[in-house]
Steps between C-alpha positions, in 0.01 A plus 500: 500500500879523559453776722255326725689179518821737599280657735365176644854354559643827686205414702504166621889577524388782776264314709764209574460196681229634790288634202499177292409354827220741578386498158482143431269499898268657309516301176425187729168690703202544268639862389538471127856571410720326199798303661638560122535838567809483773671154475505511084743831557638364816645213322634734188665687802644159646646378149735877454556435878357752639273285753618125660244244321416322792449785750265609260342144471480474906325878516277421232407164639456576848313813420234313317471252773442740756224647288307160469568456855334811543200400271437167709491682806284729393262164363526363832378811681189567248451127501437505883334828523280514221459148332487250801255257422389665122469227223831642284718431772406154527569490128805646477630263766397223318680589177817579686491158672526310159705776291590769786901387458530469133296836452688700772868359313378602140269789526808701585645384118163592361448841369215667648440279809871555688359729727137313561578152599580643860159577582333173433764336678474719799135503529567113512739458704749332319793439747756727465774219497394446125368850427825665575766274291289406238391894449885578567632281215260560269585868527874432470404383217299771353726782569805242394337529185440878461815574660667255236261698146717815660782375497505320163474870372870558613625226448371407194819421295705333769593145522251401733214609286390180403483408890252753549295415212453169645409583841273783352377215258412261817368795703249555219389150525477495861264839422271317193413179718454695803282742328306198347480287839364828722221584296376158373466480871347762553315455209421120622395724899261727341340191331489285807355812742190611225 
C-alpha cells in the first residue's frame, strides 16, 4: 500500500498544474474519475512545499468548472436536438425553477452527483449568471477540502493542526447537509413526477 501511495504522489507531482487542470475537466464531465485521487496527494505535496496551495486550488477549481461547463453545453445541445418538446424536459425545467440554484451550489459538495447536476441544469436552461459562480464556489470548496485531507498528512504535527481540523471539521458539515438536502430533493422530485 506504501508503494502505491509513493507511486501515486510521484505522479500527481509529474503531471503539474495543466494535468490537475485537465484531470479535474474530466472529473467535472460525466467521465467517472475520483477527484480524491489527485488533489488528496496534491495537497501532501503543497504542505512539504513542493506545490503553491493556491495554484493548486485555482487549477483544480477552474478545471472542474470547465468540465460542468462542458456538461451543460452538451445538455443544451441534446436538449434542443433531441428532447424539444418531450415531457422530461418540461419536468426537469420545472424542478430547476424551484430548486435549480440550491441543487447546482450543493450537488458539487455531494459525493456522487458533482459531476451530474450540469446536465439538468443545462437541459433547463438555467442562466449561466448563477450556474457559473454558484458551480465555481461550490467547487472551491470541494477541492479546498481534498486539497486540505492532503495536506493534513504533512503537516500533521505542526502548530496549525488544529486549524485544519476545524476547517476539515466544517467542510464535513457543509458535505453531510448537502448530501442530505440533494437527495431528499431528489427524493421529494421522483415522488412529485410518478
Amino acid at each position: 500500500m506504501d508503494y502505491f501511495i509513493h507511486l501515486l504522489v510521484v505522479f500527481v507531482d509529474q503531471i503539474g498544474y495543466l494535468g490537475l487542470f485537465i484531470y479535474m475537466f474530466l472529473v467535472g464531465t460525466f467521465v467517472p474519475v475520483p477527484s480524491e485521487l489527485v488533489l488528496i496527494p496534491d495537497g501532501y505535496l503543497a504542505s512539504i512545499g513542493d506545490k503553491n496551495y493556491i495554484l493548486l486550488l485555482l487549477f483544480g477549481s477552474l478545471g472542474s468548472l470547465s468540465g460542468a461547463m462542458f456538461n451543460y453545453y452538451f445538455a443544451l445541445y441534446i436538449a434542443k436536438k433531441f428532447l424539444k418538446g418531450k415531457k422530461i424536459l418540461g419536468k426537469v425545467t420545472r424542478f430547476f425553477r424551484q430548486h435549480g440554484k440550491i441543487s447546482v451550489f450543493l450537488a458539487p459538495l455531494t459525493p456522487g452527483m458533482g459531476q451530474y447536476i450540469s446536465i439538468p441544469a443545462g437541459l433547463s436552461r438555467l442562466k449561466l449568471k448563477y450556474f457559473i459562480p454558484l458551480t465555481l464556489v461550490a467547487n472551491i470548496i470541494w477541492v479546498n477540502f481534498m486539497l486540505l485531507v492532503g495536506y493534513l498528512f504533512g503537516e500533521g504535527k505542526n502548530a496549525h493542526q488544529k486549524v485544519i481540523y476545524v476547517t476539515l471539521g466544517l467542510f464535513c458539515a457543509v458535505i453531510i447537509i448537502s448530501t442530505i438536502y440533494v437527495y431528499k430533493n431528489v427524493k421529494d422530485t421522483k415522488t412529485t413526477i410518478h
